[in-house]
N, C-alpha and C positions, 0 to 999 in steps of 0.2 A: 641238354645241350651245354657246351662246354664253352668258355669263351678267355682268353688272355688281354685284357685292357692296358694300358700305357698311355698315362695320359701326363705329357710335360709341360710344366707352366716356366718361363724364365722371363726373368726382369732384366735390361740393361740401362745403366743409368749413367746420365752426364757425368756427375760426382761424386763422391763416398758417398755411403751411406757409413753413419756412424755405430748403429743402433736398432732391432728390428724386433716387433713381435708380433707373433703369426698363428694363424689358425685355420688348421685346412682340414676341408669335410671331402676327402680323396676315399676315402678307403671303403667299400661295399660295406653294407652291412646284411645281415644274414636275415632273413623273412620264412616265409612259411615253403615258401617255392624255392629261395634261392639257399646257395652255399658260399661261400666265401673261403676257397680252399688255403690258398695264400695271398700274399699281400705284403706288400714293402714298399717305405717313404723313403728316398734316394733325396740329401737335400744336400748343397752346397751355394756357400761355403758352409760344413758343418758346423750344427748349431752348436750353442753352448749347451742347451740344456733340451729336453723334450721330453714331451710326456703323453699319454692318451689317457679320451674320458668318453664316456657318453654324454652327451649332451642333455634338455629334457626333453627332446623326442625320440631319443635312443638311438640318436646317428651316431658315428664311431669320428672323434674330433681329435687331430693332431697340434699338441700346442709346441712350442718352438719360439728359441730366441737366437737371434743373433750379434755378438757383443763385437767382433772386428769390426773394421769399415774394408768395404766391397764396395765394387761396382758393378757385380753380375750375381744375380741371387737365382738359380732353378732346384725346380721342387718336381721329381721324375713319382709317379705313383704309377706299382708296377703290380698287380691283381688276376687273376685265376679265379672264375667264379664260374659253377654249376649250377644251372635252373632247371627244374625238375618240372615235369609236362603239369598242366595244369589238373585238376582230383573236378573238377566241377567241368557242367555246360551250362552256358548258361540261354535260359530263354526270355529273351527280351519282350516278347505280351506278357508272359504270366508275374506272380508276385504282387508286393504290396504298391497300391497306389503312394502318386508321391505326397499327396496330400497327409496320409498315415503317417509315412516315416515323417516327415514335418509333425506331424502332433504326436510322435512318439519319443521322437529324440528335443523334444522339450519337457518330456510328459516322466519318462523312464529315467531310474533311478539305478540302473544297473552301470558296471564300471566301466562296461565296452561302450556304452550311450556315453554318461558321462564325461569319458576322455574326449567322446568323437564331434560333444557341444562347442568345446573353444574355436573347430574348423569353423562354423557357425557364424564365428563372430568376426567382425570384417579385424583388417590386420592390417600391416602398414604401408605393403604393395598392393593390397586389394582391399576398398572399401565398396560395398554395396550400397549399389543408388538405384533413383529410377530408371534412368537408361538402361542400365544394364540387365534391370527386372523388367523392361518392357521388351529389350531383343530377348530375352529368354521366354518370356508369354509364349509364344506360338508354341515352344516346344512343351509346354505345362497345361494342355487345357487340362478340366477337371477330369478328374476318376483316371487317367494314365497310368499304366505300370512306371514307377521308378524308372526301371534299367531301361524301357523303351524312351522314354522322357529325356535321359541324359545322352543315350546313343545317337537321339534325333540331333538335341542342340549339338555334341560332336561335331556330325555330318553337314550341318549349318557352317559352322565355324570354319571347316576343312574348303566350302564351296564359297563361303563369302568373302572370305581374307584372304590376300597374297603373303604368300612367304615373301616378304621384304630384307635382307642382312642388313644394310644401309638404313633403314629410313628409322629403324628403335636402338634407344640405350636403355643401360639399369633405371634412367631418370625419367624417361617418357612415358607419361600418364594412361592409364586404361581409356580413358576418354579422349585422347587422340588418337590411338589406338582401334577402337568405336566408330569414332568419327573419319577416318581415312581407311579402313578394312584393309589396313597393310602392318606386317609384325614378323616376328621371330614364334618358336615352339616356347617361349619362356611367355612371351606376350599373352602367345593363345591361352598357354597352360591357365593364365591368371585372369582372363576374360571369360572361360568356361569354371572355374572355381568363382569369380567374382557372380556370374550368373546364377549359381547355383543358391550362393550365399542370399543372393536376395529372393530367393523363394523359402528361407528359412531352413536349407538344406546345409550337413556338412559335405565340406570339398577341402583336401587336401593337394598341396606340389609337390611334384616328385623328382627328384635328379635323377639323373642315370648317366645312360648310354645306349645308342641303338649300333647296329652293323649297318653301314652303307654300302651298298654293290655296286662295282665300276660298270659303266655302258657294256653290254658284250663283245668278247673280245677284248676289251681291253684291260690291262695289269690292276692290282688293284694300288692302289698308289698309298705308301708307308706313313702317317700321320694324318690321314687326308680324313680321319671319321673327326665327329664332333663331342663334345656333350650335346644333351638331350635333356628333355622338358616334358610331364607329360600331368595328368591329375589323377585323382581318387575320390568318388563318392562312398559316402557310407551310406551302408544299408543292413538296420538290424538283422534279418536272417543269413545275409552273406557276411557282413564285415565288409571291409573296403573293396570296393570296384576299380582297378586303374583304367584310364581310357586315353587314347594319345589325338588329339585332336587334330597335329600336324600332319599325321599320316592318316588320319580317318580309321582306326583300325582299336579293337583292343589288344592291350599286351599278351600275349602269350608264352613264349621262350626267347624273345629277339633283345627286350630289355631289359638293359642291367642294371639295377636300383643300386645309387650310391647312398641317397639322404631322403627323408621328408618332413614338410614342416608346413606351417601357415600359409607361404609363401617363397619367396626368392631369398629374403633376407635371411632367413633361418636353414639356409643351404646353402651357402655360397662357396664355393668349391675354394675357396681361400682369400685369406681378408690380413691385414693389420695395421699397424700403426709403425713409421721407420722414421727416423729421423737421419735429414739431410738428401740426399739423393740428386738435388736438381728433376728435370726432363728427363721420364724412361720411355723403353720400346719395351712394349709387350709382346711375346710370341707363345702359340697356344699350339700344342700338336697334340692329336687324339688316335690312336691305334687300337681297332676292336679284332681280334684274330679270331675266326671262329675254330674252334677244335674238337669241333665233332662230339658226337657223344660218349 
């Protein structure tokens, strides 16, 4: 499957901005399913300077400065990317209990364990506590296959919590979150990895993009998709598992991986430091076209 993303971020601000620097994790990066056929950063006002790196989870990171003073800054990321059907099925009884991969991926010395230890350790948006080891219990009694164990807690999380726009920011703790079973795909994404973490498992976040379908019959309406949120377990004979707990479903061809990291903070679809500005308005528009195969 074929898909065109467009995703436009703009700033408008009371007052100049004198000074800007920037770094945006816009650009797909290429995986085992996916392609990233092209790809273009549209910024204005043009920066003075820019550059790309991989970051250290191998997301594709645009740096950028800006030296006039503005008062309108957008950042258009314009992307073509191929997802290729998936090579596996997979069956959720069979496979290693999760207990094993827990004492494997503390135990294993190999470089795919190794790297996939740090998910393991709590991080700055998601620390693992009791609560959040005790809502994951049900879904972990003993001897459970892995992938049955994680697809349960999913399907928990998709039936317990409302999708809320309103009620979370980047600031709002997993334990209100918890405590009121209302959030965003970013919230989930970090309650089912923070879950995970406290059974000693790793769990990875994942940005993307998913395609939204208008009602039928009706137009699909032009900026109207979002970013997307979704996670990844490890499991030493697959490698990562993603699972989107928003929609209760696993990935297959629909999502488009832009970043991954620990968390939110080490994907932030764009971030920096500006001086001057006063009060801005932010405007977020997201365009997934799907284009066939």
């Amino acid at each position: 499957m074929r898909y065109r993303v467009i995703h436009k971020t703009e700033y408008v601000y009371s007052e100049f901005v004198g000074l800007s620097y920037n770094e945006a994790r816009l650009l797909p990066r290429n995986t085992g399913t996916q392609h990233c056929q092209r790809t273009q950063l549209q910024i204005e006002p043009l920066p003075t300077d820019y550059r790309e790196r991989e970051d250290f989870f191998g997301n594709r990171v645009a740096y950028f400065s800006l030296r006039e003073p503005h008062q309108r800054f957008v950042v258009t990321a314009s992307s073509e990317v191929e997802i290729m059907p998936q090579g596996r099925q997979l069956n959720l009884s069979c496979g290693t209990d999760w207990e094993a991969v827990q004492l494997s991926l503390h135990q294993a010395h190999d470089p795919q364990t190794l790297d996939a230890r740090q998910y393991a350790l709590s991080s700055p948006f998601v620390a693992a506590n009791t609560e959040l080891a005790n809502y994951a219990q049900t879904s972990f009694p003993p001897g459970r296959p892995l992938l049955e164990a994680v697809h349960d807690l999913m399907g928990r999380i998709h039936r317990d919590f409302t999708y809320d726009p309103g009620f979370t920011d980047l600031a709002t703790p997993l334990a209100t979150v918890l405590a009121h079973r209302r959030g965003v795909c970013q919230d989930f994404a970090h309650l089912a990895i923070g879950c995970l973490r406290a059974q000693g498992l790793a769990a990875r976040y994942v940005s993307g993009y998913l395609e939204t379908l208008p009602p039928p019959g009706a137009a699909k309406l032009v900026g109207a998709d979002a970013s997307h949120a979704w996670f990844s377990v490890y499991i030493p004979e697959l490698g990562w598992v993603d699972f989107d707990p928003t929609n209760n479903q696993i990935p297959v061809d629909q999502h488009i991986v832009v970043a991954w990291g620990r968390d939110y903070g080490d994907v932030t679809p764009l971030k920096g430091v500006i001086f001057g500005g006063g009060e801005h308005e932010l405007i977020v528009s997201v365009d997934v076209q799907n284009l066939g195969y």
